[in-house]
C-alpha positions, -999 to +999 in steps of 0.1 A: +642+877-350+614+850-349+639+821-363+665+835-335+629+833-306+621+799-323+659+781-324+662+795-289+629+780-276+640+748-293+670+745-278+655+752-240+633+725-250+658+698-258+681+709-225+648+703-203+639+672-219+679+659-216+680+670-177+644+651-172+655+621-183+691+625-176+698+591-151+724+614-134+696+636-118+679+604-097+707+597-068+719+566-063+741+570-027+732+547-004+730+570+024+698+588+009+667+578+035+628+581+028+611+600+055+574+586+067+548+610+076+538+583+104+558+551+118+527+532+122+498+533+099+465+523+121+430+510+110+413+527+141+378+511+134+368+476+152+351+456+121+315+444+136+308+435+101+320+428+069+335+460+058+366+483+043+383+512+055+412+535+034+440+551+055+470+574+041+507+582+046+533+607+032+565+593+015+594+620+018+624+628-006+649+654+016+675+651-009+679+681-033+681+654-061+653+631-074+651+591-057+637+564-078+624+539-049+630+505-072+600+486-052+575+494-031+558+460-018+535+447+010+555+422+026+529+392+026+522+402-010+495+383-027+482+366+007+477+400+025+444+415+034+456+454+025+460+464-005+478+491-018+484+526-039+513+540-043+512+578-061+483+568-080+497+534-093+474+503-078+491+469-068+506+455-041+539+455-057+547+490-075+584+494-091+600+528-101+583+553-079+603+584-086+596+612-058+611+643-072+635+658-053+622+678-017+590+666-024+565+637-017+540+615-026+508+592-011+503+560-004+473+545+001+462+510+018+432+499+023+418+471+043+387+450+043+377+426+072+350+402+080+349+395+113+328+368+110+354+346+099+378+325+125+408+341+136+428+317+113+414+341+086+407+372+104+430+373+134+423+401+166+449+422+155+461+421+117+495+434+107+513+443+075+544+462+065+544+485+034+581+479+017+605+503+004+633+495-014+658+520-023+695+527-034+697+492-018+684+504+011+653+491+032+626+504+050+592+499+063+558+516+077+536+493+096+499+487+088+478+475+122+438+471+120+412+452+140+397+428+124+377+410+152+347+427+177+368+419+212+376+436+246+414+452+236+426+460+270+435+484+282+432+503+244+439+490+205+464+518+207+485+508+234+518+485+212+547+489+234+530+511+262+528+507+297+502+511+312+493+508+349+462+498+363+451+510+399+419+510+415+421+518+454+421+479+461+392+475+441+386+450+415+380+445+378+362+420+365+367+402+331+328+388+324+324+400+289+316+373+267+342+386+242+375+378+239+402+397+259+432+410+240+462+425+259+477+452+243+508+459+253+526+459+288+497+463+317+503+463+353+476+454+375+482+473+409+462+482+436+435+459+418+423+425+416+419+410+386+390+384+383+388+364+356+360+343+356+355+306+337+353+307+306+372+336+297+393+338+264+426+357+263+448+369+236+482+388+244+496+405+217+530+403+215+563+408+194+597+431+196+585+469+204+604+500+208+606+531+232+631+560+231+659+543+252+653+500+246+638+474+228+617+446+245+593+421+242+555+434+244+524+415+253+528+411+290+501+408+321+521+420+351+505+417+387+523+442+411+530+441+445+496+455+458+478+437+429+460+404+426+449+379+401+421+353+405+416+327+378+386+310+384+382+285+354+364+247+357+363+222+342+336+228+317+348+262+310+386+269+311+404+302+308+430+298+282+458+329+276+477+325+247+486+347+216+467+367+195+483+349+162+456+319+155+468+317+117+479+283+102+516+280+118+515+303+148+487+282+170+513+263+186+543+289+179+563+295+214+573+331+222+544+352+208+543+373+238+562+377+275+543+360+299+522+367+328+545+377+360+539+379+397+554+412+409+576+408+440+551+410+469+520+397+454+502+377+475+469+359+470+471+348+437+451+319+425+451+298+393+425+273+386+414+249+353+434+277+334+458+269+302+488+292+298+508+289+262+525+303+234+548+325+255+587+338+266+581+324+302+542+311+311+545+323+349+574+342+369+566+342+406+592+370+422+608+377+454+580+369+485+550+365+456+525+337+467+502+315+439+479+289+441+480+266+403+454+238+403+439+222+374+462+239+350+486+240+321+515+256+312+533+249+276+549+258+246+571+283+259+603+294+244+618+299+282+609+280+314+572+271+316+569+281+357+599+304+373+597+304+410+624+331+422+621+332+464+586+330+460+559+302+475+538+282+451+513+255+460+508+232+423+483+208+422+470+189+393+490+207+373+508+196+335+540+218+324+558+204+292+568+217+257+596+244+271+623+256+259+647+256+291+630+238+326+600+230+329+599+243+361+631+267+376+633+277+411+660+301+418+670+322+452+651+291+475+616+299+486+586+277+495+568+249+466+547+223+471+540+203+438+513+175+445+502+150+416+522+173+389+539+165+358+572+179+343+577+168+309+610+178+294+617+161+258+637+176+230+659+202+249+689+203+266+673+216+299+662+195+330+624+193+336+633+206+370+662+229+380+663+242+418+691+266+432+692+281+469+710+314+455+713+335+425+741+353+407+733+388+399+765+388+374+767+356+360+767+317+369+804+313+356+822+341+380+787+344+404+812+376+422+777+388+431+753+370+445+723+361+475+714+330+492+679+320+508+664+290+523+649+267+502+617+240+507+602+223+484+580+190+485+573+168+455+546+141+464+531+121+441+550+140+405+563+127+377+598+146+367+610+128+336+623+135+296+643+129+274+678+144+287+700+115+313+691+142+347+660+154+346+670+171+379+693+194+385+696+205+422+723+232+432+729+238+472+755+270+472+764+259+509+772+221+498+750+205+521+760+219+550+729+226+566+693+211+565+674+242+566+692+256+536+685+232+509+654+211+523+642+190+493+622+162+494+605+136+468+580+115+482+559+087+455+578+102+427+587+090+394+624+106+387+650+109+359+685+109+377+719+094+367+749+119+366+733+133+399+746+107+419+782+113+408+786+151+407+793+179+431+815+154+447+793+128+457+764+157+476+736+135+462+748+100+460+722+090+487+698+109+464+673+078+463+665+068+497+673+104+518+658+132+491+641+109+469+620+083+488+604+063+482+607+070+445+613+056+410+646+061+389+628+054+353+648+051+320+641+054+283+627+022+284+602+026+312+563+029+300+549+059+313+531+081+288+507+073+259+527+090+236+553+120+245+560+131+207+523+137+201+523+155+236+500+131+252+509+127+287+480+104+299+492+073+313+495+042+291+476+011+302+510-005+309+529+027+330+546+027+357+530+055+377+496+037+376+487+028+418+520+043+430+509+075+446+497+078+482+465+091+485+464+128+497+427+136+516+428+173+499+431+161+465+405+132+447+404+146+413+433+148+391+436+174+359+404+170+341+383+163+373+382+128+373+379+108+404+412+098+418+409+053+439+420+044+469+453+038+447+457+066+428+481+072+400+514+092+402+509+127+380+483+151+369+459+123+355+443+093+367+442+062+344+409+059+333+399+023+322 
């Protein structure tokens, strides 16, 4: 009877150990998914000092058989500031995990941050993504901290939210000597938004996700009852750019959406303010108005300044580095561009597009579409690149009336040549009735010190020096220096 107890708790032995490291028993179907306790792993303190913090997440195995995750990995590896342990097992790369089937295991990241450092190191807002690769399958939980002492606005916990700002026409006031960093989608209504000289701000951007879409993030929208008042100077510019400072990303286009005029806006000024690393750096909508003086818009991966039936008044202002125009007017409206530049070199988009109507389906059918009177005046502006029309004009009514498409260029220096052939001759008188007096400049024309280095001062030998007409309003150009009694076409005066 004992040798038949002992044989038979023998045998039970050897069929457990076979099925626990039987292969079979770990499933290899593709279709099996991890489930995350969260989506988004936060770091919810703001690092004043030097200092760590330890945060935790649940790893899920629904399958009634067990899943052998072949890597678990933090997607910078090596050169991340988390690091990482997964079910006990420290690294930042952990192979075999085996969660056991309908059960679950920890992972553990931690984070340390000195905030001391420059953003290069320690940026505003520092993400990671935990790794899991399984069955050939690929998924991720994100890891978000804080890593610099700043003004997160409206909250560090607001990715992909809107959130809507309204204050009985009252105004809020950005005078903290912290950085600002927009987090998320905020609309300023009801409200004006100062922001006073010197002010520093960071939009986070990137792709987020809601229940129905997925959109860009990191935008500054300023509804129709809302206001924003940029006050920078000279000494002390605001600058709004991304939150991404690393080696790589401080010139990188398309870090976050823009800031955007809602339709109805009025009152909106911009002065000694930069504007880059964007989708779009301003959108001016339907019967918005804006004041832009002193200011810079580039390195967008759209059009640096949309005007869509809106009025802006540009002054002293330098727009170059786009990805499509440099400036786009669509649907008419009112624009007044004195002593501008419009740099357009590398892509295969005018510096300067303007159309009286807009098609709501699309430009090649345009089945559905609006017209508006347009008006602009160009005195005084460079408009020049690399592409053979720097301008491309669009009147939906062919001419037919004044009021409709009323254009002028006045002490310009232009970029034309297919213009005055297309569209069946519209704008062969281009230079002398739109355009006058101007200057048609070629490749071969000095103007710029040196457009691949994006220096847009004038050389000692361009063209534009002495050939604007003085304007009484205006006797600085872009960095506030005195403009003669000949001043220079463009944003800046020839200094000697």
């Amino acid at each position: 009877m004992k040798n038949t107890l002992f044989w038979c708790a023998i045998v039970a032995f050897l069929v457990l150990l076979s099925t626990c490291n039987n292969e079979d028993e770990f499933t290899t179907s593709g279709d099996v998914r991890l489930e995350f306790s969260i989506d988004t792993l936060r770091f919810d303190t703001v690092f004043t000092e030097l200092g760590s913090a330890t945060r935790s997440f649940r790893v899920y195995n629904r399958s009634d058989k067990a899943v052998k995750i072949s890597k678990v990995f933090l997607e910078r590896g090596d050169g991340s500031q988390f690091r990482l342990n997964v079910d006990g097992l420290p690294g930042n790369e952990v192979q075999d995990v085996i969660v056991w089937a309908e059960d679950s295991i920890y992972v553990f990241a931690e984070v340390t941050v000195d905030p001391d450092l420059p953003l290069s190191a320690s940026p505003f807002v520092i993400e990671e993504k935990v790794v899991f690769e399984t069955n050939g399958n690929t998924q991720n939980v994100q890891l978000e901290a804080w890593g610099q002492n700043a003004n997160y606005f409206p909250s560090r916990f607001n990715k992909g939210i809107t959130v809507e700002f309204s204050c009985g026409g009252g105004e809020i006031t950005w005078d903290d000597p912290k950085p600002y960093v927009v987090y998320g989608r905020v609309i300023i209504n009801d409200c004006t938004l100062n922001i006073p000289a010197g002010t520093s701000i960071h939009v986070h951007g990137g792709i987020a996700r809601d229940s129905f879409s997925v959109f860009n993030d990191g935008l500054l929208f300023v509804a129709q009852n809302g206001r924003i008042n940029i006050q920078g100077t000279k000494e002390e510019p605001v600058i709004i750019q991304g939150d991404r400072l690393e080696e790589g990303f401080q010139e990188a286009s398309g870090q976050w959406t823009g800031l955007v005029l809602g339709k109805g806006s009025k009152g909106n000024t911009i002065s000694y303010t930069t504007i880059k690393n964007s989708i779009i750096g301003l959108y001016a909508d339907s019967s918005s108005e804006v004041t832009l003086q002193n200011s810079q818009i580039y390195n967008t991966s759209g059009s640096g300044l949309i005007g869509f039936n809106s009025k802006v008044n540009a002054e002293n202002t330098l727009i170059y580095n786009n990805g499509a125009n440099s400036v786009q007017i669509l649907l008419g409206g009112s624009y007044n561009f004195n002593y501008c530049t419009l740099a357009s070199y590398g892509v295969d988009a005018s510096a300067l597009s303007m159309f009286n109507f807009f098609c709501y389906d699309n430009f090649l059918e345009c089945q559905i579409l609006r017209d508006a009177n347009l008006n602009a005046l160009f005195r005084n502006s460079i408009i020049f690149g690399s592409r053979q029309d720097e301008i491309v004009l669009a009147d939906i009514f062919g001419g037919a009336g004044i009021d409709n498409f009323n254009v002028r260029f006045q002490n310009c220096i232009v970029k034309i040549d297919e213009l005055l052939e297309e569209q069946e001759g519209l704008y062969a008188d281009f230079l002398g009735r739109e355009c006058n007096p101007c200057t048609n400049a070629d490749r071969d024309d000095v103007l710029f010190v040196d457009p691949n280095e994006d220096d847009y001062h004038l050389d000692s030998l361009s063209i534009a020096i002495g050939q604007a007409v003085p304007l009484a309003t205006i006797t600085l150009d872009l960095e506030g220096n005195p403009r003669d009694d000949m001043p220079d076409i463009g944003c800046y005066e020839r200094q000697q």
